[in-house]
C-alpha positions, 0 to 999 in steps of 0.5 A: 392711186391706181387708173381705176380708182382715179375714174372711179366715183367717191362715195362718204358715208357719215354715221351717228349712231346712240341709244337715246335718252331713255333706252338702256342700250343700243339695239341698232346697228350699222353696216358701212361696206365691208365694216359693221358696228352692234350696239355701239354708240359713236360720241360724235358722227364719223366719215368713211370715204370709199373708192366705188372701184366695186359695189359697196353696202350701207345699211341701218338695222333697228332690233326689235325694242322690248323683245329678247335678242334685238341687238343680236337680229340686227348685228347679224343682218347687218354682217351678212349684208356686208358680205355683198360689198364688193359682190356684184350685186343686182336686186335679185341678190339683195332680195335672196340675202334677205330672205336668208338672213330672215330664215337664219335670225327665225331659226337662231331664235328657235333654238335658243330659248334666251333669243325667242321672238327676235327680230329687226328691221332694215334699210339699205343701199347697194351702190355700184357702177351700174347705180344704186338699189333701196332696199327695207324690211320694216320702218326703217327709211331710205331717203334720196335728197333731191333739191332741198326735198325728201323722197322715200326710196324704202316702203314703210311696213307699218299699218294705218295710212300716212296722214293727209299732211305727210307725216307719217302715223306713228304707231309702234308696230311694223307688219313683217320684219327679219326674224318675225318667224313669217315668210319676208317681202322685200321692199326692192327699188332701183334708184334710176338717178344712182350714179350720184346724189345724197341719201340718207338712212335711219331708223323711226327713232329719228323720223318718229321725234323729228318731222320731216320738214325738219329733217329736209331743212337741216339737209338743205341747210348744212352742206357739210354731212357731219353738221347735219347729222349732229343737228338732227341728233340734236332735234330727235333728243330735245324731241324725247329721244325714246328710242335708239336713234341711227342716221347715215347720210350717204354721198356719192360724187362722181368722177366728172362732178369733183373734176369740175370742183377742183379749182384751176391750176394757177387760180387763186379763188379771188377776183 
């Protein structure tokens, strides 16, 4: 291991991403740095530790269910999104790829009549040295966990206002995404306590089934992110599974916080 990425933070990213119970396929898809997954489905939730020696993107693209070509809108945004792995990418990057990534899926959607009205929506993190940028067209959600409780980073492009306990309306329809042929507005928020935490990111196929006080006891509940995230699959499918259902659960360690983990040489852990 090199002297920079011994300083650099840790960042693991635990994914589970599957159609459902009722959904012919899976028309999300998932970007983790420079790696991103189409229409796969995982049978079990995975790790990918990285070294931060350099800006990394993880993202959760949710295609337009009952419209022609979503796997194909959200396979393309999320491998242009990982083109800004490794890029330094401040939020004014992330919000020119956006726009382009939205141009690009409308004209692939023009000129191809099999591809006509696809679209996606997205949600993501940009984590680097300098901290961590949210960023979302759509409802897809972006989550910082702080003490036990659920803060959205993302905007919920949806209409209709939030009912007076919390949870969100649930109606189906989302007001602009990639793709939807109209000029985009990204949803851009810089986390002011990026340099380290626990996020989580999904698509409404789990926070449609799944109440979010469920959701932040299972995070409070399950320190280890493999668990939470088979539990919270396992409550979206006992809730109907209608929909396609990806989760990623991001966790960022840095330097300072695994020195003070590591046990002390010649301890033995017992009293």
């Amino acid at each position: 291991m090199t002297a920079a990425e011994e300083g650099a933070d840790r960042v693991a990213v635990t994914v589970l991403t599957a159609r459902g119970a009722v959904r012919g396929h899976n028309e999300d898809s998932v970007t983790v740095g420079a790696l991103s997954s189409a229409g796969n489905e995982t049978a079990e939730p995975l790790t990918l530790v990285h070294t931060l020696t350099s800006p990394i993107v993880v993202a959760v693209a949710d295609g337009l269910g009952g419209h022609n070509g979503g796997e194909v809108a959200s396979g393309h945004a999320a491998r242009r999104l990982g083109e800004l792995t490794g890029a330094a990418a401040g939020p004014e990057a992330v919000e020119d790829l956006l726009r382009a990534i939205d141009a690009e899926i409308t004209a692939r959607g023009t000129a191809d009549r099999e591809l006509t009205g696809m679209g996606t929506t997205v949600a993501g993190l940009v984590l680097s040295a300098d901290g961590a940028i949210g960023f979302n067209v759509g409802d897809s959600k972006v989550f910082k966990v702080d003490g036990g409780y659920l803060g959205q980073l993302s905007v919920d492009d949806s209409p209709g206002p939030d009912r007076a306990d919390g949870e969100q309306v649930v109606t189906g329809i989302v007001t602009q995404t990639l793709g939807g042929g109209r000029p985009v507005k990204p949803h851009i928020r810089v986390d002011e306590d990026g340099r380290s935490g626990r996020w989580l990111l999904c698509s409404d196929g789990l926070t449609d089934r799944v109440k979010i006080g469920a959701i932040e006891s299972v995070l409070a509940d399950c320190g280890d992110d493999l668990e939470a995230a088979r539990r919270l699959y396992a409550q979206a499918m006992a809730a109907g599974g209608e929909d396609n259902i990806s989760l990623v659960l991001v966790r960022r360690t840095s330097t300072a916080e695994r020195r003070a983990a590591e046990p002390v040489a010649g301890d033995s852990g017992s009293i």
